[in-house]
N, C-alpha and C positions, 0 to 999 in steps of 0.2 A: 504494500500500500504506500502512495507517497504520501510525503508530510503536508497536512492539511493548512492552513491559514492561520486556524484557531491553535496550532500545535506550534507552528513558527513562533508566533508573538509568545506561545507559552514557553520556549529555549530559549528564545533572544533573552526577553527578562527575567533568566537566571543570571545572568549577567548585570551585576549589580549596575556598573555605571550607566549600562543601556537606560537601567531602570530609572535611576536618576536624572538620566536625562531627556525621557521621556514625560518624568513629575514635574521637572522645574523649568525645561526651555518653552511649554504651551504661554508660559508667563510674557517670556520676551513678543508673540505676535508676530513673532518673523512671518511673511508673506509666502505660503507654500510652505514652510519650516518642513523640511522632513530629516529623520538621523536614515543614515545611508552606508553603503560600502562594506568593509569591512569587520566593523564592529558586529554586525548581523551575521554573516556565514559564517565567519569566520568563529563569534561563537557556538554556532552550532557544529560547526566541526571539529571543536571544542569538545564539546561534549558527547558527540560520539567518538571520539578519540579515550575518554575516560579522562581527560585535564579538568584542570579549574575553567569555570565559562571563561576566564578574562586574561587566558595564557596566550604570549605572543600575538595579542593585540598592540599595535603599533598605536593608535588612532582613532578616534572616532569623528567622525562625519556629518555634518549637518549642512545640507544644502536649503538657500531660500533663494525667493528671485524677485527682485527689486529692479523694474525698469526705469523708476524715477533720477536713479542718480547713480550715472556710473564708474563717478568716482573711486578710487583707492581710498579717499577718507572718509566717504561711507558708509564702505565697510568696514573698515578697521573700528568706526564708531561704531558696529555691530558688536564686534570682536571685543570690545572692550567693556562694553555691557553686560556679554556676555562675560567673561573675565569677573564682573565684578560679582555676578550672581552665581557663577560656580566657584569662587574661591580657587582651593587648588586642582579640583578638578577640571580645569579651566586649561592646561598645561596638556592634558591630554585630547583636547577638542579642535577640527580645524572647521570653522564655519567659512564656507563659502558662498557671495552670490552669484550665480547661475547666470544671470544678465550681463553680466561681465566678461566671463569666462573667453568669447571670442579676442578681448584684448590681449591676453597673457600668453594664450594657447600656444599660439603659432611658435614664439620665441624661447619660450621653454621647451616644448617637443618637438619642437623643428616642422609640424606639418599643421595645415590650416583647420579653423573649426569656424563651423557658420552659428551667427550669432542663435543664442537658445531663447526658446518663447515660453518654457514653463522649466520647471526644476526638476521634471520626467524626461527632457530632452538631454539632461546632464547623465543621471544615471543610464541611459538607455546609449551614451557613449563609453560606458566602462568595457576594459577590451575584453574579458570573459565573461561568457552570454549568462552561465548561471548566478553571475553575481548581481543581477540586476533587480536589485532589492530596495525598498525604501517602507519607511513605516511614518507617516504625517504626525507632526508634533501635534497638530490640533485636532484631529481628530481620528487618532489612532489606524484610519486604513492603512492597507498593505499597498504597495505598487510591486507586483511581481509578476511583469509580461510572459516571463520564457515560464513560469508555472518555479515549483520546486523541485522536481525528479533530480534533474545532474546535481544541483547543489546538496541534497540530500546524498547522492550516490558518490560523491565527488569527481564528477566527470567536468573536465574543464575543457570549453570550446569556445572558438575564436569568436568573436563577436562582431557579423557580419556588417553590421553600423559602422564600427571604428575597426576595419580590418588591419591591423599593422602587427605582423607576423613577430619581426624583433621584439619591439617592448610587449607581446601579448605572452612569447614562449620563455622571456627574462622573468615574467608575473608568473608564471606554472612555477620554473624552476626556487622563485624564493617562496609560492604556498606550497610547494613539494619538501623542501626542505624543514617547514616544521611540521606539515602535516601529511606524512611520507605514505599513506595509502590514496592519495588522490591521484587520478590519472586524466591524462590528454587525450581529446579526443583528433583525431588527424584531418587533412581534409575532406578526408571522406566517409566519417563520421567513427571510423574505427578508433578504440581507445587501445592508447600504448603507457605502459607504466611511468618510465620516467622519459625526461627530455633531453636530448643533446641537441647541441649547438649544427646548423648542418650550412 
């Protein structure tokens, strides 16, 4: 059976800061506010691994999307709001606005992004398909297009949105590394254990 909707949000917030920061950021009214990435499979990979939910979490993620102003001080005015209502949890959180994102893109990954119209447009550019998860600060929905099965199975597949083969098989190889039962799926949908470089 795959993992139902009502079973994900029950994994994720085992994970204490999920959960925290699911309580305290509906406060801020960020526009879209959703927690995103990382923090979500990667807890549940967690814990079918037998770890603490919050092992080899780098990060947690919160995307909003503010067209009005698309400034860097902004958001940084975001971020520091934020900052001041999470305390020191605040060290582990990268909030980003999505309306932006076309600015930085190109210069940092070297390859272009068209500008985003919602905060769904941002996740739905991460480059492995089953990570394409989001849970709404305000009103707790799920965003999870590609369903749960590979994120549950851990099958990791390119993500035909943002295809970019290097930085997608560089992202297998460091979730492979701490969570050494996930496997890649190839181009043609076949799944291979670990990754080499080709």
């Amino acid at each position: 059976m795959p993992l139902s909707e009502q079973e994900f949000v029950e994994l994720i917030k085992r994970n204490e800061t999920n959960r925290r920061l699911l309580d305290v950021l509906p406060a801020m009214e960020l526009p879209q506010g959703t927690l995103t990435a990382g923090c979500l499979f990667q807890t549940v990979w967690n814990l079918k691994s037998g770890n603490q939910p919050d092992r080899a979490i780098r990060d947690y993620d919160v995307f909003y999307f503010d067209s009005s102003d698309l400034s860097w001080e902004a958001e940084d005015a975001v971020i520091r709001k934020a900052r001041h209502l999470l305390g020191d949890l605040a060290d582990k959180v990268e909030i980003r606005n999505q309306a932006r994102v076309h600015l930085w893109y190109p210069q940092k990954f070297g390859v272009p992004c068209p500008p985003l119209t919602r905060v769904e447009d941002g996740i739905d550019r991460f480059l492995i398909a089953c990570t394409l998860l989001g849970v709404s600060l305000g009103t707790g929905a799920v965003y999870a297009p590609n369903g749960f099965r590979d994120m549950w199975n851990g099958v990791l597949r390119i993500n035909p949105n943002n295809a970019q083969t290097g930085p997608f098989l560089r992202k297998c190889r460091d979730y492979q590394a701490r969570w050494s039962w996930l496997s890649v799926a190839d181009d043609v949908g076949n799944t291979v254990r670990g990754v080499t470089d080709t």
